[in-house]
N, CA, C and O atoms as CSV, one atom per row, in Angstrom:
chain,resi,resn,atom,element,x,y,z
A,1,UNK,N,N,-11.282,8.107,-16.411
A,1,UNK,CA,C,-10.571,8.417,-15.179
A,1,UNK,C,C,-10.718,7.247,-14.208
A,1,UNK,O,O,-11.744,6.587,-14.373
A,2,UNK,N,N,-9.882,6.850,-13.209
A,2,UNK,CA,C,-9.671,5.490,-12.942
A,2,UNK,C,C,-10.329,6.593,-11.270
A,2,UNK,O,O,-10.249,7.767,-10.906
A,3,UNK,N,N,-10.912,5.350,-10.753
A,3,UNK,CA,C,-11.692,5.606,-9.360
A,3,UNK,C,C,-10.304,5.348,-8.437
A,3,UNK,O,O,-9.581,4.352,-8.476
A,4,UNK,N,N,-10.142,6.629,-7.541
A,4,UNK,CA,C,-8.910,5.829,-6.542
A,4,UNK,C,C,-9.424,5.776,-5.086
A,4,UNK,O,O,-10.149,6.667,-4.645
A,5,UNK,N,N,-9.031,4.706,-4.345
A,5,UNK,CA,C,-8.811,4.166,-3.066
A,5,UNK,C,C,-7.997,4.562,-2.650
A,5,UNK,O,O,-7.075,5.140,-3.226
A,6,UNK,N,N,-8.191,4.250,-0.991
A,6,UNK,CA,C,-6.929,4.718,-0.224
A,6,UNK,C,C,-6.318,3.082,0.146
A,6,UNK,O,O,-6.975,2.043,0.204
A,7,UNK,N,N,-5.251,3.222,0.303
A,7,UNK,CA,C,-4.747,1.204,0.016
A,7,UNK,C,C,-5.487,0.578,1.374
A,7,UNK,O,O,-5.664,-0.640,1.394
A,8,UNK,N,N,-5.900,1.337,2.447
A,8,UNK,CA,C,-6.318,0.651,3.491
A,8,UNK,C,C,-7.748,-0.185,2.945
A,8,UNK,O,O,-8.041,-1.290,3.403
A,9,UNK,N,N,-8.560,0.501,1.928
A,9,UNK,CA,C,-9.850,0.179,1.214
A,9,UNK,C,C,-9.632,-1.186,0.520
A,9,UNK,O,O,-10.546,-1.935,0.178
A,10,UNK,N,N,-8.408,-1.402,0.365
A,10,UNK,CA,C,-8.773,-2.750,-0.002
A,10,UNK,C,C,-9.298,-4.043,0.672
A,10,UNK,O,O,-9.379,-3.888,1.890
A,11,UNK,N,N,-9.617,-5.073,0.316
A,11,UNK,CA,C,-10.042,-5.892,0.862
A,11,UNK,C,C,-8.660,-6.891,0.682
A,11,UNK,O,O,-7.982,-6.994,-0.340
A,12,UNK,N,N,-8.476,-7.511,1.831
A,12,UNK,CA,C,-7.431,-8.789,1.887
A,12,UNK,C,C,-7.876,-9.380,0.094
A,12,UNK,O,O,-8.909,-9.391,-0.575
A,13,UNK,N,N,-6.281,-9.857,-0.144
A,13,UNK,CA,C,-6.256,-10.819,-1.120
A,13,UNK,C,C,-6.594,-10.050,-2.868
A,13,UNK,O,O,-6.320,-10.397,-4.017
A,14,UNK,N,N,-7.405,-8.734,-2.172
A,14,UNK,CA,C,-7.415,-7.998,-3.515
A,14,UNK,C,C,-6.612,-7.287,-3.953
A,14,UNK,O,O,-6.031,-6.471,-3.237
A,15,UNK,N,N,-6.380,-7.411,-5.213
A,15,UNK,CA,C,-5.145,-6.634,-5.870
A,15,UNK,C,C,-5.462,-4.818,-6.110
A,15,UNK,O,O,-6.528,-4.411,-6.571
A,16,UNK,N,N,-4.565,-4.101,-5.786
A,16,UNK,CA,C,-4.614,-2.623,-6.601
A,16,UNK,C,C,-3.271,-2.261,-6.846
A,16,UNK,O,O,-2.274,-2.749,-6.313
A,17,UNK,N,N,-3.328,-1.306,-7.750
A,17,UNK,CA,C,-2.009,-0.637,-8.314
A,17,UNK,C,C,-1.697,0.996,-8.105
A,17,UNK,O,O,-2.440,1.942,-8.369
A,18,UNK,N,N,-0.733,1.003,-7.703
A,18,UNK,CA,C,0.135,2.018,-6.574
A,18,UNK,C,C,0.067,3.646,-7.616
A,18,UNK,O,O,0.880,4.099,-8.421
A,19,UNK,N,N,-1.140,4.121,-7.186
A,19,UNK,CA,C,-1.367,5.665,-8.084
A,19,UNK,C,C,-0.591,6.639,-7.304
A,19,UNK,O,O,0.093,7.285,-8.099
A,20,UNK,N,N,-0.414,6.996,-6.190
A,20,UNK,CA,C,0.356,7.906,-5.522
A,20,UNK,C,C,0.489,7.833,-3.849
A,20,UNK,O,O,-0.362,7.400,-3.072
A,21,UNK,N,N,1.607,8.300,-3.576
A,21,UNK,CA,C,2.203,8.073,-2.108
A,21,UNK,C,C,1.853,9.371,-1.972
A,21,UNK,O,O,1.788,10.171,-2.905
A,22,UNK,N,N,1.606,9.624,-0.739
A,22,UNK,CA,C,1.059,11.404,0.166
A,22,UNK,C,C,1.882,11.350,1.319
A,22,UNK,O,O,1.855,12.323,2.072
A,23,UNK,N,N,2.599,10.398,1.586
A,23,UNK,CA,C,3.275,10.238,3.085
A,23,UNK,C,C,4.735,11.846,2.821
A,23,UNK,O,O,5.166,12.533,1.895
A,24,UNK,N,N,4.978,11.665,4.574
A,24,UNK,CA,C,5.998,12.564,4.599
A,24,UNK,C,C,7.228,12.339,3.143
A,24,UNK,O,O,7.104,11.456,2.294
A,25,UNK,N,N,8.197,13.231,3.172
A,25,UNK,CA,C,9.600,13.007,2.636
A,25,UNK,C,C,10.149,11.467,2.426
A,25,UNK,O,O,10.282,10.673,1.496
A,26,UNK,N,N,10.417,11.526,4.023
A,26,UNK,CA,C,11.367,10.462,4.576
A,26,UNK,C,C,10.783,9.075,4.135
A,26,UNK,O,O,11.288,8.243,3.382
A,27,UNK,N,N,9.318,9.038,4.951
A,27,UNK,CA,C,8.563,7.850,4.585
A,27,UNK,C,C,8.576,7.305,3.340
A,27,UNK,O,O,9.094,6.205,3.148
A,28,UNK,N,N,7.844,8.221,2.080
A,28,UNK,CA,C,7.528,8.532,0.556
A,28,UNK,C,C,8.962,8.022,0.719
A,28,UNK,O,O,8.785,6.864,1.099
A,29,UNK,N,N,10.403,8.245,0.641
A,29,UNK,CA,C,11.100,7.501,-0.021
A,29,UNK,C,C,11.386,5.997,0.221
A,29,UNK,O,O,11.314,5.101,-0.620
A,30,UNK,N,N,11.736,5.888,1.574
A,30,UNK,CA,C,11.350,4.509,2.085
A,30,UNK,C,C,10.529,3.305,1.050
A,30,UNK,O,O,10.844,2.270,0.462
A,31,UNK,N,N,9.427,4.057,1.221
A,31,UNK,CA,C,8.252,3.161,0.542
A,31,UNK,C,C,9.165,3.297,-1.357
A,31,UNK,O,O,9.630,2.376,-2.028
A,32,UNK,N,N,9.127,4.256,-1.563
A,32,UNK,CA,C,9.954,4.057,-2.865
A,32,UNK,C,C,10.859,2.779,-3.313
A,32,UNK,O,O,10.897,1.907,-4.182
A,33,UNK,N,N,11.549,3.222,-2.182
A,33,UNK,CA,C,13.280,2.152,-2.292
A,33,UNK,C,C,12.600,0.759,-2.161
A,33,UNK,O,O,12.957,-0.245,-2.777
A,34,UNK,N,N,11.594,0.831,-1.294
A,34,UNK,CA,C,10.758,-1.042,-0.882
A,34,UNK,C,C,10.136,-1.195,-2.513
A,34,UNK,O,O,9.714,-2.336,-2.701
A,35,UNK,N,N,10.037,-0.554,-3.360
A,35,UNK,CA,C,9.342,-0.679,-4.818
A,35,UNK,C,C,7.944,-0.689,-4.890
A,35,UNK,O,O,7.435,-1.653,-5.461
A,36,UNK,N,N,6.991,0.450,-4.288
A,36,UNK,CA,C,6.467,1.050,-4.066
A,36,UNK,C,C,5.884,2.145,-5.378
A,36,UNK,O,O,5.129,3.093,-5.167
A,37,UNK,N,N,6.367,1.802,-6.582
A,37,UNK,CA,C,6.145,2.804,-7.553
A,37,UNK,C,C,4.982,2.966,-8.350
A,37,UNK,O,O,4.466,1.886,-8.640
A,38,UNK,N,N,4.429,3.926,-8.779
A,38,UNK,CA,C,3.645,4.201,-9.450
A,38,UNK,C,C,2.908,3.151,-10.492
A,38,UNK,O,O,3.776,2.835,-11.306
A,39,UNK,N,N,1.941,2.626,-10.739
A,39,UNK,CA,C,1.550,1.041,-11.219
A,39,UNK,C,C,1.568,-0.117,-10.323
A,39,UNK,O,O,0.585,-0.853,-10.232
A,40,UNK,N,N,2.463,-0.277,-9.772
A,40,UNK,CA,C,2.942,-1.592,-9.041
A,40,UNK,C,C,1.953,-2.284,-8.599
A,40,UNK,O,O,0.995,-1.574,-8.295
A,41,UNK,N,N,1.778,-3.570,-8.416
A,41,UNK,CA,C,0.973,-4.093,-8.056
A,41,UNK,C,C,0.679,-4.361,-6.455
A,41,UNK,O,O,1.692,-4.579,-5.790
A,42,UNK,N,N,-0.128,-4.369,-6.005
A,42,UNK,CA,C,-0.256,-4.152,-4.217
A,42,UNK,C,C,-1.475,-5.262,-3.814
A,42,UNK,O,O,-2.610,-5.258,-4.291
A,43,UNK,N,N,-0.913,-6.266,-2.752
A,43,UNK,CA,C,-1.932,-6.780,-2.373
A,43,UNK,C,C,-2.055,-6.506,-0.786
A,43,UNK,O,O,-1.008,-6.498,-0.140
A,44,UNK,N,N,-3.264,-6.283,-0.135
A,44,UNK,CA,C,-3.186,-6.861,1.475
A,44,UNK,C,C,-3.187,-8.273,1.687
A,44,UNK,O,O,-3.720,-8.944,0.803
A,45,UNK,N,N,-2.825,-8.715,2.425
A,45,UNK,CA,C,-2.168,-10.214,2.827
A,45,UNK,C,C,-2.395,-10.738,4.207
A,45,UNK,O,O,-2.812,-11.859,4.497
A,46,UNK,N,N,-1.923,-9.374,5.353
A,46,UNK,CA,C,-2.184,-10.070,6.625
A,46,UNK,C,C,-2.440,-8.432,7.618
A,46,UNK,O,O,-1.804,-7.379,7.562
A,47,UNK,N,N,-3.190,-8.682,8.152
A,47,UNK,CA,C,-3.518,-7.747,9.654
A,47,UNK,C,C,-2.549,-8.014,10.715
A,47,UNK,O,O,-2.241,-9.202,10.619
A,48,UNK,N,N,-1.933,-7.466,11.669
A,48,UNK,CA,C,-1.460,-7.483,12.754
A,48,UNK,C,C,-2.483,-7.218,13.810
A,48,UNK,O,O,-3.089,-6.147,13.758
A,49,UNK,N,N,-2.746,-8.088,14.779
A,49,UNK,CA,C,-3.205,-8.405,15.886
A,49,UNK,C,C,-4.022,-7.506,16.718
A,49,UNK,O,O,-5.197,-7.239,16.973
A,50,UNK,N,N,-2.360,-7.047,17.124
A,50,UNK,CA,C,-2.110,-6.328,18.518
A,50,UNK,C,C,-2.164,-4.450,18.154
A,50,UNK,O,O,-2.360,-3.658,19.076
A,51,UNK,N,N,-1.975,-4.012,16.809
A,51,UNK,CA,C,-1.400,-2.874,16.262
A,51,UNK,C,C,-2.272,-2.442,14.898
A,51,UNK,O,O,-3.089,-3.137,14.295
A,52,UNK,N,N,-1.851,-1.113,14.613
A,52,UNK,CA,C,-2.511,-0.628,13.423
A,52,UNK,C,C,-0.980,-1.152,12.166
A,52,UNK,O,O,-0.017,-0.420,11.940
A,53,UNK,N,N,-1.117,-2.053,11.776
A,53,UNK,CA,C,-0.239,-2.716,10.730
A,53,UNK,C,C,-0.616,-3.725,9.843
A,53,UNK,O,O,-1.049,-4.817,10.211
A,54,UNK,N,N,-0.426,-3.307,8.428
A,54,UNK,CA,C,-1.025,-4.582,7.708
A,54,UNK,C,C,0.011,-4.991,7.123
A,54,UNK,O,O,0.965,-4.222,7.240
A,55,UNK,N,N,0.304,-6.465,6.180
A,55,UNK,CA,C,1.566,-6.523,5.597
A,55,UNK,C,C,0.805,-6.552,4.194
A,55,UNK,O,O,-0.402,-6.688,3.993
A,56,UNK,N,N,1.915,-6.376,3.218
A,56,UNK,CA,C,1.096,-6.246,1.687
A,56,UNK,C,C,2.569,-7.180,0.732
A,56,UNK,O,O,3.760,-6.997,0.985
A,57,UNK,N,N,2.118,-7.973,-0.154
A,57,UNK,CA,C,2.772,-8.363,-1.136
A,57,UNK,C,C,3.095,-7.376,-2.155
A,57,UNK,O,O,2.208,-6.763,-2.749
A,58,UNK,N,N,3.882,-7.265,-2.296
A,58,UNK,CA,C,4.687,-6.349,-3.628
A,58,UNK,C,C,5.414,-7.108,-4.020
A,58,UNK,O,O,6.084,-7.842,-3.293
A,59,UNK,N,N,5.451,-7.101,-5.549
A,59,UNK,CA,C,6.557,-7.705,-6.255
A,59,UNK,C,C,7.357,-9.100,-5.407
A,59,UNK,O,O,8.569,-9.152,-5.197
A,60,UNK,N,N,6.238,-10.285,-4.959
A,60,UNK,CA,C,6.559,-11.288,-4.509
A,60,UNK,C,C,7.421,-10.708,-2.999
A,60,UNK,O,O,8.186,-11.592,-2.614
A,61,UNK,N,N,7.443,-9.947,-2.450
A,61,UNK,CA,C,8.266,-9.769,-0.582
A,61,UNK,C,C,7.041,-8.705,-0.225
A,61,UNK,O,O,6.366,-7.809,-0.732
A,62,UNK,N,N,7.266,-9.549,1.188
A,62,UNK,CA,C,5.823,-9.289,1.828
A,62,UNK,C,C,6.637,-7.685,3.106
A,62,UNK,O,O,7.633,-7.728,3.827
A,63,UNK,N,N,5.695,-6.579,2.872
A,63,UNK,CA,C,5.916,-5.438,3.596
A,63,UNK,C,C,5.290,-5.038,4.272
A,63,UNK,O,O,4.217,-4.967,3.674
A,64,UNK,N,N,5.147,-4.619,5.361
A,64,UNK,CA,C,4.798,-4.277,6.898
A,64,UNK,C,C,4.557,-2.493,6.576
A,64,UNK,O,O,5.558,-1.945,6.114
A,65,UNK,N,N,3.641,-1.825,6.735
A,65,UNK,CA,C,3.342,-1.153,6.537
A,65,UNK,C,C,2.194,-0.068,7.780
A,65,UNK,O,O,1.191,-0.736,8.032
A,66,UNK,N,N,2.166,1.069,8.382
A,66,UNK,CA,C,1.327,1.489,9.142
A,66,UNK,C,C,-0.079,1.773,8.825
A,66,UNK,O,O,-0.314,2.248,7.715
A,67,UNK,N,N,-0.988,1.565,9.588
A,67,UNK,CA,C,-2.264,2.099,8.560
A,67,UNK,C,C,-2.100,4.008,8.699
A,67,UNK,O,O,-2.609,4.796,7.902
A,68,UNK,N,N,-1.480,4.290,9.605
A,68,UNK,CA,C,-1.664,5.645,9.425
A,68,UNK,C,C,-0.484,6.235,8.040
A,68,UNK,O,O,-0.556,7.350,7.523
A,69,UNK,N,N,0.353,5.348,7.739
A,69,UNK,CA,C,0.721,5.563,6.036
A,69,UNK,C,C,0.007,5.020,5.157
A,69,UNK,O,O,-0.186,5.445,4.018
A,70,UNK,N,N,-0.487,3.907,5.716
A,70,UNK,CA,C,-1.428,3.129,4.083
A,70,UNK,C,C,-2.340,4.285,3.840
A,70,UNK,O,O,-2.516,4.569,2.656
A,71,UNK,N,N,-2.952,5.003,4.737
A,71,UNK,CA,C,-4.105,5.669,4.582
A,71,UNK,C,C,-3.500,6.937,3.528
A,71,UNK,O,O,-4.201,7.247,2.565
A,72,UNK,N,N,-2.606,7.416,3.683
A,72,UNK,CA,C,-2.151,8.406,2.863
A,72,UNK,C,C,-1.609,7.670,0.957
A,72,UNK,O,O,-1.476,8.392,-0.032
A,73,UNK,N,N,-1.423,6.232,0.977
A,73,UNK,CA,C,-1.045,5.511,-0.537
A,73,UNK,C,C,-2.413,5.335,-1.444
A,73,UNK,O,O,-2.949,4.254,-1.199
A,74,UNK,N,N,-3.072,6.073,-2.370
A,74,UNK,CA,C,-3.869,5.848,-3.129
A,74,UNK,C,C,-3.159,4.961,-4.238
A,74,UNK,O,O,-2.087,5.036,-4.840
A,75,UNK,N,N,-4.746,3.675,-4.237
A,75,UNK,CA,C,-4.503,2.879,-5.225
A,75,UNK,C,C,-5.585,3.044,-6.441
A,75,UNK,O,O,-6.417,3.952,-6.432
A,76,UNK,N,N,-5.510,2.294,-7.251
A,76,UNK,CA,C,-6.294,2.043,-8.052
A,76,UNK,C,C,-7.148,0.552,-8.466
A,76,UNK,O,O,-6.364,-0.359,-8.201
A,77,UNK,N,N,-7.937,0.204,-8.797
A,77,UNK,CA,C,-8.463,-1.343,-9.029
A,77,UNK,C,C,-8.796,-1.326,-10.974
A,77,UNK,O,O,-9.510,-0.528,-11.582
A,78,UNK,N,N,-8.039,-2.424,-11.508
A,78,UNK,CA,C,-7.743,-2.609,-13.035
A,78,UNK,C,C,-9.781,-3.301,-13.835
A,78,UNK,O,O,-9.923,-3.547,-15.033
């Protein structure tokens, strides 16, 4: 059984892979359509400043993301 994180647990620059979204409807698809799917590979990349926002590399395009949704995306580490 694979240990899961919540994606905020990662550490910059470390990789995990996308076990399940918990966010609302609306959000959960959003994050879908951005390619967001189940496996995918997920990195954190950059903090925002001023705000609760991190950006994350997916599939080479970098995504802006809330921590009060990251906190709901469990990942996994390979």
């Amino acid at each position: 059984m694979r240990e899961l994180l919540c994606l905020n647990d990662l550490k910059f620059n470390e990789y995990g892979y996308i076990y399940d979204i918990n966010c609302d409807d609306g959000v959960k698809k959003r994050l879908l359509d951005l390619g967001l799917v189940k496996d995918t590979c997920i990195i954190p990349i950059l903090k925002s400043p001023s705000s609760g926002i991190k950006a994350f590399d997916i599939r080479g395009s970098l995504i802006a993301i809330r921590d009060e949704d990251s906190n709901l995306i469990n990942v996994y580490k390979k």
